[in-house]
DRENSE-35716 format. One line per field, with one value per residue: residue number from 1; z, x, y of N, C-alpha, C in turn; residue in one letter. Coordinates in Angstrom, 1 decimal, padded with zeros to 4 digits. Layout:
<sites>
k = NUM; ... $
nz = Z; ... $
nx = X; ... $
ny = Y; ... $
caz = Z; ... $
cax = X; ... $
cay = Y; ... $
cz = Z; ... $
cx = X; ... $
cy = Y; ... $
r = A; ... $
</sites>
This chain:
<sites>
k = 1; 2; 3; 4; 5; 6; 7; 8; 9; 10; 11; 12; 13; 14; 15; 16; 17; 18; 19; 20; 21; 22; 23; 24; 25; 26; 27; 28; 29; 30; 31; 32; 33; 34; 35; 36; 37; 38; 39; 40; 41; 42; 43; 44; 45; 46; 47; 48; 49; 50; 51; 52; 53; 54; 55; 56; 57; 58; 59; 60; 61; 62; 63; 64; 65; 66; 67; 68; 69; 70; 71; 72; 73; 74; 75; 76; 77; 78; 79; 80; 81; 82; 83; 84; 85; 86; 87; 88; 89; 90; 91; 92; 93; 94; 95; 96; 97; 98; 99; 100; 101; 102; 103; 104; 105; 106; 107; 108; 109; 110; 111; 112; 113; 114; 115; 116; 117; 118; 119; 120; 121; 122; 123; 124; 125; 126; 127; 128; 129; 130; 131; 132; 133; 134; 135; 136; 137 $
nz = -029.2; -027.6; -027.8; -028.6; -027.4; -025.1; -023.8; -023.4; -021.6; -019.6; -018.6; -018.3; -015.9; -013.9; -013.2; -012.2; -009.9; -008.4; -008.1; -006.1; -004.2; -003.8; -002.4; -000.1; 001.0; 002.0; 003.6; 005.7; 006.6; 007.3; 008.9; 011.5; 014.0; 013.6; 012.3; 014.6; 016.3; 016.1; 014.6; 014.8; 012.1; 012.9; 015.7; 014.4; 013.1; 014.9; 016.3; 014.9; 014.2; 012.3; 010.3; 008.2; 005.6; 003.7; 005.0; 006.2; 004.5; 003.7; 005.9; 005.6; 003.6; 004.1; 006.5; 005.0; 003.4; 004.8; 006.9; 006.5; 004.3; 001.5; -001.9; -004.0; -003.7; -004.4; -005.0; -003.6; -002.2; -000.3; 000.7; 001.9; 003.9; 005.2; 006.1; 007.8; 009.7; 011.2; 009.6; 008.9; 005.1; 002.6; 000.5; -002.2; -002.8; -004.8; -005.0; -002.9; -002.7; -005.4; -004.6; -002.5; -004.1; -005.9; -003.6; -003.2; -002.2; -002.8; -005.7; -009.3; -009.9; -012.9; -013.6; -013.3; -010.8; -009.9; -012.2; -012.0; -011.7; -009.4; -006.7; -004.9; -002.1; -001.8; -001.1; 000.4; 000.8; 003.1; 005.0; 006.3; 007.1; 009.2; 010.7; 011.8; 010.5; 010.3; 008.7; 008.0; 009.5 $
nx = 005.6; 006.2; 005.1; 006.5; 005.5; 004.7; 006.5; 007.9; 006.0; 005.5; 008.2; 008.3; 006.7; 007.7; 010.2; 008.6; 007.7; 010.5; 011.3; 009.3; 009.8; 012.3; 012.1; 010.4; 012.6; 014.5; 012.5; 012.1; 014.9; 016.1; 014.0; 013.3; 012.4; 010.4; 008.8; 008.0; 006.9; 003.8; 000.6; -002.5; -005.1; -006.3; -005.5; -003.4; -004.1; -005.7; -003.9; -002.4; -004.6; -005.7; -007.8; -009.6; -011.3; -009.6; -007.0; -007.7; -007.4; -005.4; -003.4; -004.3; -003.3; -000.3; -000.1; -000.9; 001.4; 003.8; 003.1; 002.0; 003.2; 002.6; 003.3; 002.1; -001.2; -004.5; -007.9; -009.7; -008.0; -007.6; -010.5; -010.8; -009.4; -010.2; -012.5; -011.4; -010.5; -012.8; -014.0; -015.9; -016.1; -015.5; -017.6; -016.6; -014.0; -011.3; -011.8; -010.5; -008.0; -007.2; -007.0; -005.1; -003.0; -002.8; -001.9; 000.6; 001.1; 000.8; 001.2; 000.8; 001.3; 002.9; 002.4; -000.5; -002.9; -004.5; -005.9; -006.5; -006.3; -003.1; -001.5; 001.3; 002.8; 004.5; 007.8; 007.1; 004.5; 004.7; 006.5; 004.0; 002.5; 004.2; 004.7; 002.5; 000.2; 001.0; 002.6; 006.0; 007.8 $
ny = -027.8; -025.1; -021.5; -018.7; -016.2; -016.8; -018.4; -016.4; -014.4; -016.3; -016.0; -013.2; -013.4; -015.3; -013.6; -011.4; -012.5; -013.2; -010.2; -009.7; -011.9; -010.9; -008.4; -009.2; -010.7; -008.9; -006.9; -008.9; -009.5; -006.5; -005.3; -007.2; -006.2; -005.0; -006.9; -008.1; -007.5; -007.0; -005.0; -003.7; -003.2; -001.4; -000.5; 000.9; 002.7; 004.2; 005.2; 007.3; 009.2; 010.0; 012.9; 012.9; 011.4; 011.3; 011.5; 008.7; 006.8; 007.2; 006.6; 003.5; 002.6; 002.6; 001.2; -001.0; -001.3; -001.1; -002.6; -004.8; -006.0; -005.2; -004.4; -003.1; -001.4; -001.6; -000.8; -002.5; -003.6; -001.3; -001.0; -003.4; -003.0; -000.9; -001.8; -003.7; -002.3; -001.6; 000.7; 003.4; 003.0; 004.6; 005.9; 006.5; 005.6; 006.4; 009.0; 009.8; 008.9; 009.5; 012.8; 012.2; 011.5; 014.3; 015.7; 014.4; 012.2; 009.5; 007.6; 006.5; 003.0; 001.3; -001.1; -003.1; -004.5; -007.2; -006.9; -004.4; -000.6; 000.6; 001.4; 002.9; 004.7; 007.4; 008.8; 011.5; 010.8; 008.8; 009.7; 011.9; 010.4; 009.2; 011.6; 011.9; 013.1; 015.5; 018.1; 018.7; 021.0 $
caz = -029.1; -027.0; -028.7; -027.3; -026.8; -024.1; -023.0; -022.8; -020.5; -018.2; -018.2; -016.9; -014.5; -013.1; -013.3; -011.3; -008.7; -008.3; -007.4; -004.9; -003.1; -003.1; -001.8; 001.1; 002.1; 002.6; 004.7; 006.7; 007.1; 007.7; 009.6; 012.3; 014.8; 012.9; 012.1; 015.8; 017.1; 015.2; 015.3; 014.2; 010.9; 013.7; 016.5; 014.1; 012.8; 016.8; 017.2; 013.7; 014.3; 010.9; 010.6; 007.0; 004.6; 003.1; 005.8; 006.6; 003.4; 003.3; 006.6; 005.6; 002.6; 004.9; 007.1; 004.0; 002.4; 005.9; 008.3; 005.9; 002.9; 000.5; -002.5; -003.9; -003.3; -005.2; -004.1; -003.4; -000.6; 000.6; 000.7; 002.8; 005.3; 005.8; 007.0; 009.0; 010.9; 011.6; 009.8; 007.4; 003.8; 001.9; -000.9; -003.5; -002.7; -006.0; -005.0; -001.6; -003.6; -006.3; -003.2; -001.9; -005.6; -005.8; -002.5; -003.7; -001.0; -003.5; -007.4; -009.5; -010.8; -014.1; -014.0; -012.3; -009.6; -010.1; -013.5; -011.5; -011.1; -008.3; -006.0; -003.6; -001.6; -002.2; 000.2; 001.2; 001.6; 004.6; 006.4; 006.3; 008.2; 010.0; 011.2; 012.5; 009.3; 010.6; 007.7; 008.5; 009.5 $
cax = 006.5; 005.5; 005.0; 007.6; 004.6; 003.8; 007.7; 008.0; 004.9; 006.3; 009.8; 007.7; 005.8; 008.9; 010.9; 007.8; 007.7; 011.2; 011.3; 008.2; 011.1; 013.8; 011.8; 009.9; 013.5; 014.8; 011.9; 013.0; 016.3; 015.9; 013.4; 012.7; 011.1; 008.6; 007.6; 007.8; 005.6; 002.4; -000.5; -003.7; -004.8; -007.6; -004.8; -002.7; -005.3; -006.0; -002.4; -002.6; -005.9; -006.7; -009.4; -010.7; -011.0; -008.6; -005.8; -007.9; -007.3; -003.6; -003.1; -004.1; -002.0; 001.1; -000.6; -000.6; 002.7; 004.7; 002.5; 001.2; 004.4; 001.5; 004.5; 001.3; -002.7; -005.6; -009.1; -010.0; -007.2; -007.9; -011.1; -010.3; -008.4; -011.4; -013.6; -010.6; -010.5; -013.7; -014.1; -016.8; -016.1; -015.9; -018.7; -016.1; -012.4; -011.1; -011.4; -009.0; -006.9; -006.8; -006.8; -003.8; -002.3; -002.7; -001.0; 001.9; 001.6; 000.8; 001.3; -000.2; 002.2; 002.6; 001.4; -001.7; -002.8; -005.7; -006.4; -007.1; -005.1; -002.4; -000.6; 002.3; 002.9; 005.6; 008.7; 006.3; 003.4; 005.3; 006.5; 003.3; 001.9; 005.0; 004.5; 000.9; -000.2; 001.8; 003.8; 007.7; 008.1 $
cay = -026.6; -023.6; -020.9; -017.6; -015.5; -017.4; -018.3; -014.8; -014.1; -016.9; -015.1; -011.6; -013.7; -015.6; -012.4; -010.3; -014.0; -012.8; -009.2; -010.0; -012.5; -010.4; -007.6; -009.9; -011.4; -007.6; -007.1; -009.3; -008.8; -005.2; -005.2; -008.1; -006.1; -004.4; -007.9; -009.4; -006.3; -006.6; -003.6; -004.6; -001.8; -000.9; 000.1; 001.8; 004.5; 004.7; 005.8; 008.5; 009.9; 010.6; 013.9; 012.6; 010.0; 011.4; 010.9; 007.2; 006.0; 007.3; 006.1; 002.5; 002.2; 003.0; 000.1; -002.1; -001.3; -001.4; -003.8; -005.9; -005.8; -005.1; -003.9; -002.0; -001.5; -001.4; -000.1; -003.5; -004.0; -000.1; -001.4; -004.6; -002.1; -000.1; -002.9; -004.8; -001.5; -001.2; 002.2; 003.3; 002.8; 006.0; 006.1; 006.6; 005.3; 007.0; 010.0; 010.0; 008.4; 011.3; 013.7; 011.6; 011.6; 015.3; 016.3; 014.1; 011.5; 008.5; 007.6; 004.8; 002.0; 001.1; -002.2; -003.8; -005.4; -007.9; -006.3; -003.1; 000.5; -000.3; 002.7; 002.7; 005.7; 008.6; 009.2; 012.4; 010.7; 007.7; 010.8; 012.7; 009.2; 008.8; 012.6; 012.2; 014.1; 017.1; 018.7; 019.3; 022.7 $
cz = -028.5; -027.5; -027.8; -027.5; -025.2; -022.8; -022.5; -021.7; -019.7; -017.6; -017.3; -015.6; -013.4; -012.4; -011.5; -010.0; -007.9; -007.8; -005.8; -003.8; -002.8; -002.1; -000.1; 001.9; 002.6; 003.6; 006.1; 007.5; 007.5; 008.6; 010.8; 013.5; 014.9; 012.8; 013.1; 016.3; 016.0; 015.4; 014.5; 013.3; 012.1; 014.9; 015.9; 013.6; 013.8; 016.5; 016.1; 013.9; 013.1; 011.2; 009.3; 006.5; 004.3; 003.7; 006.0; 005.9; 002.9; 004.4; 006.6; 004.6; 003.4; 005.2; 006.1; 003.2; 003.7; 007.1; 007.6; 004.3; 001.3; -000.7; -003.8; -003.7; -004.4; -004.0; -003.2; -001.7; 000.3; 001.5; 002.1; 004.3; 006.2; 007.0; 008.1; 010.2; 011.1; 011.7; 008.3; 005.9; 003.3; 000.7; -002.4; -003.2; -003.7; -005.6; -004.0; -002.3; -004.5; -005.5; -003.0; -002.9; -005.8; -004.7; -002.3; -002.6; -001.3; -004.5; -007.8; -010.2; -011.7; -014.1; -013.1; -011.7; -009.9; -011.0; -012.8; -011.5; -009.8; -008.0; -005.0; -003.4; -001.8; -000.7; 000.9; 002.0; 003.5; 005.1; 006.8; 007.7; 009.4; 011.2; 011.9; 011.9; 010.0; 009.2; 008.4; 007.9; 008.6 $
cx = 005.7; 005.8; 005.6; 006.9; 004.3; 005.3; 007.7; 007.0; 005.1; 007.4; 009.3; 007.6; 007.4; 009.8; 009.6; 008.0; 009.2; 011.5; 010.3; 009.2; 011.9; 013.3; 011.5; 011.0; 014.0; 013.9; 012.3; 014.2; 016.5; 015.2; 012.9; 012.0; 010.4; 008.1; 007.1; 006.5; 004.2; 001.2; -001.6; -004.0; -005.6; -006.3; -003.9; -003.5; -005.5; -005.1; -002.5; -003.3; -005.8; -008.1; -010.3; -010.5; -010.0; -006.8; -006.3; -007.2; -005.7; -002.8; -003.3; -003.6; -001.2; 000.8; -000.5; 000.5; 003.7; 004.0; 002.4; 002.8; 003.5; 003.0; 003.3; -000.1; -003.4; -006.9; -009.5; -008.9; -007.6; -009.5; -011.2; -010.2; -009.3; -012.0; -013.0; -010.4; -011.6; -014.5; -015.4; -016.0; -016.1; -016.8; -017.6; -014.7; -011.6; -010.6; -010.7; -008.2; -006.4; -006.5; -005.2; -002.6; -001.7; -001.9; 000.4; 002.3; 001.3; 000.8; 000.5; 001.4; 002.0; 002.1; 000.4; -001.9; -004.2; -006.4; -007.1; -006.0; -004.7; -001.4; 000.4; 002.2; 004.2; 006.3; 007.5; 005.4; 003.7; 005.8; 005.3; 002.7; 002.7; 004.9; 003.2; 000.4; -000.2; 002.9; 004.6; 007.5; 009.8 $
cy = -025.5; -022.5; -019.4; -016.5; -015.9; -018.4; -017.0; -013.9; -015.0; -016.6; -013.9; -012.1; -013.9; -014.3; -011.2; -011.4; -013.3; -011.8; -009.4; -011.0; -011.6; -009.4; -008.1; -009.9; -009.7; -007.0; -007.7; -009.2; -007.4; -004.9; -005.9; -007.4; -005.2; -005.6; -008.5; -008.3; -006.0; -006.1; -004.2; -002.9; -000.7; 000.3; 001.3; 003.0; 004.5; 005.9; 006.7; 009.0; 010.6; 011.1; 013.6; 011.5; 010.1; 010.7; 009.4; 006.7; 005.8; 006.3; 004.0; 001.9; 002.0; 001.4; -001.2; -002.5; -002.0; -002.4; -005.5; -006.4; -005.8; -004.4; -002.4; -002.3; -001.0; -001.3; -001.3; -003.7; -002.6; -000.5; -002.5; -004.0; -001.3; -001.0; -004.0; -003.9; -000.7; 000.3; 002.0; 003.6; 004.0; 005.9; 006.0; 006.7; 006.2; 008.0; 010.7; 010.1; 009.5; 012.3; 013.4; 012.1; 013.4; 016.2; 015.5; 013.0; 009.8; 008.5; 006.4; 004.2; 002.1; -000.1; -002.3; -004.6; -006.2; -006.9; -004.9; -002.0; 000.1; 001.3; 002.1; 004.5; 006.1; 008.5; 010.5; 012.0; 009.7; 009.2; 011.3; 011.3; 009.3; 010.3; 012.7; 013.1; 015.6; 017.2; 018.9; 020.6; 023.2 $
r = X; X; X; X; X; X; X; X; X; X; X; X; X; X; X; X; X; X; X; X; X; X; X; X; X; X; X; X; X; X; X; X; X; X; X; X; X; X; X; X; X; X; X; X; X; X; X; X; X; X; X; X; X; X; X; X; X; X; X; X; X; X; X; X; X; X; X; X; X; X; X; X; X; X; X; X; X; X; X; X; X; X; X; X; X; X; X; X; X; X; X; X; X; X; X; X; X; X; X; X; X; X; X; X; X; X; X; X; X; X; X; X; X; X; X; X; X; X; X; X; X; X; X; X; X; X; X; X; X; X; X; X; X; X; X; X; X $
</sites>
């Protein structure tokens, strides 16, 4: 007999397996040529010219949520994004991120991602990218 601590934490999982599909297939379907036209993370901070970490770091979330369908990031994938676009590493990821948090252009989830804090970015913060980190006048 399985014990419904442990039904019930396969129900979440299935349940989370679940949303992560539905989400993906809507990707698709919504999108097909965002996915045919693919930017490397390196070309897309070309095309943004981010002036700080700050914007780097914002700018490669975007790159992970919408290039990559990352649904959220942890330091670890910001991390990743740095070194796939051949940019230096910020000494202390965290604190963009709080930067980012603070200017309203990312949040943290409530649950976790590889047992770590996990963010998706704010409607403000995807325009602020999509604007070439120009504020709307």
């Amino acid at each position: 007999m399985i014990p419904d601590e442990e039904i019930a934490e396969i129900k979440k999982k299935l349940e989370e397996h679940d949303k992560r599909l539905s989400n993906l297939e809507s990707l698709f379907q919504a999108k097909p040529e965002a996915i045919e036209k693919q930017i490397s993370i390196k070309e897309f901070i070309l095309s943004k010219k981010p002036k700080s970490d700050i914007q780097k770091t914002l700018a490669i979330a975007y790159y992970l949520e919408r290039h990559k369908g990352l649904l959220s990031f942890n330091v670890k994938d910001l991390r990743g994004g740095f070194r796939n676009a051949r940019e230096k590493v910020p000494e202390n990821i965290n604190v963009c991120v709080i930067k980012n948090i603070e200017n309203g252009h990312m949040m943290e989830t409530e649950e976790k991602k590889d047992k770590l804090k996990a963010w998706v970015l704010t409607n403000t913060g995807e325009e602020y990218v999509e604007n070439d980190f120009e504020k709307e006048k």
